[in-house]
ZALUMMAR-530003 format. One record per residue (C-alpha): residue in three letters; x, y, z. Coordinates in steps of 0.05 Angstrom, whole numbers, plus 32768, in hexadecimal, padded with zeros to 4 digits. Example, Ala and Ser with C-alpha at 12.3 -4.5 7.8 and 13.67 -1.06 7.14 Angstrom:
2
ala80F67FA6809C
ser81117FEB808F
***
This chain:
94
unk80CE7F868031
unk808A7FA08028
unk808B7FD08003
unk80817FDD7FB9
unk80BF80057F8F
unk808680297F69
unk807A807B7F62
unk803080907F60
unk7FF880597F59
unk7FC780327F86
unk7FDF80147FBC
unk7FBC7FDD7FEF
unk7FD27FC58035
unk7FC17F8D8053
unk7FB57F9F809C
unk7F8F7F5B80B7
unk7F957F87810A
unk7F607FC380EB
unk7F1A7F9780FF
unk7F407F86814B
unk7F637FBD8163
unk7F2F7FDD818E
unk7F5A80238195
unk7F9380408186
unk7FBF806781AA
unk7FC9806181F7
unk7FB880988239
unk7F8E80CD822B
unk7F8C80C781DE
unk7F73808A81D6
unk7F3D80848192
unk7F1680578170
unk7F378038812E
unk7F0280568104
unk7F0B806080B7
unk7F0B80A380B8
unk7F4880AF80E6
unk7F6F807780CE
unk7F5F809F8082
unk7F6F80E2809F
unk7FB780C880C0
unk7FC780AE807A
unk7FAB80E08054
unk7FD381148075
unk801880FE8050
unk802681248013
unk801A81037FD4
unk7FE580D57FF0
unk7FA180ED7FC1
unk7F7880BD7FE1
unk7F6E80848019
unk7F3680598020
unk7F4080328062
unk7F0E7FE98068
unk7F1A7FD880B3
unk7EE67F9E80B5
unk7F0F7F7F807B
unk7F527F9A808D
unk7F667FBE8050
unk7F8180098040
unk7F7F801F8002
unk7FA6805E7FEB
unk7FAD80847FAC
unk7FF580A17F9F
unk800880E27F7D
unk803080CF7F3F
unk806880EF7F54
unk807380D37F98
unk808780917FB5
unk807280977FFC
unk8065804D8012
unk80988047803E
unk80758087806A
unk803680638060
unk805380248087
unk8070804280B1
unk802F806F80C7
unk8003802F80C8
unk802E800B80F2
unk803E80478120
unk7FEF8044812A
unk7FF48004814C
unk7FE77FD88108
unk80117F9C80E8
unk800F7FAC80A3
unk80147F5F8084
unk801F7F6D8034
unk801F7F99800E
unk7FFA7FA67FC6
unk80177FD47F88
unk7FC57FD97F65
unk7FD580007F2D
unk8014802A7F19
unk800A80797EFD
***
């Protein structure tokens, strides 16, 4: 089980795939892996504050609301991009 039983805090995946995935996506909506978009597709659950998305050193890091636990969504959105998401990393707890 990766993830953390923790509401709000810092969180870290370990997502070794970010540096060697040349796109994601398949067809006609195939993109790069760039920071941004990998930030924007996390950034868009509720209660994430801020991502910060390394792909040459495959980490994401994300800020979590205090209130919300949403790790499991956060997972699940990596992986539904295409990534393995090795471990998992509670930072710092709100």
């Amino acid at each position: 089980e990766l993830v953390a039983d923790a509401v709000g805090g810092s969180l870290r995946l370990i997502v070794p795939g970010l540096a060697t995935t040349p796109f994601i996506g398949d067809g006609c909506c195939m993109v790069p892996p760039t920071e941004n978009f990998i930030a924007d597709q996390l950034g868009s659950w509720p209660g994430a504050l801020r991502v910060q998305v390394h792909v040459e050193a495959g980490l994401i890091d994300i800020e979590l609301a205090p209130s919300h636990s949403a790790q499991d969504e956060l997972v699940t959105t990596v992986t539904e991009l295409g990534y393995h998401v090795e471990d998992l990393w509670l930072l710092e707890q709100s």
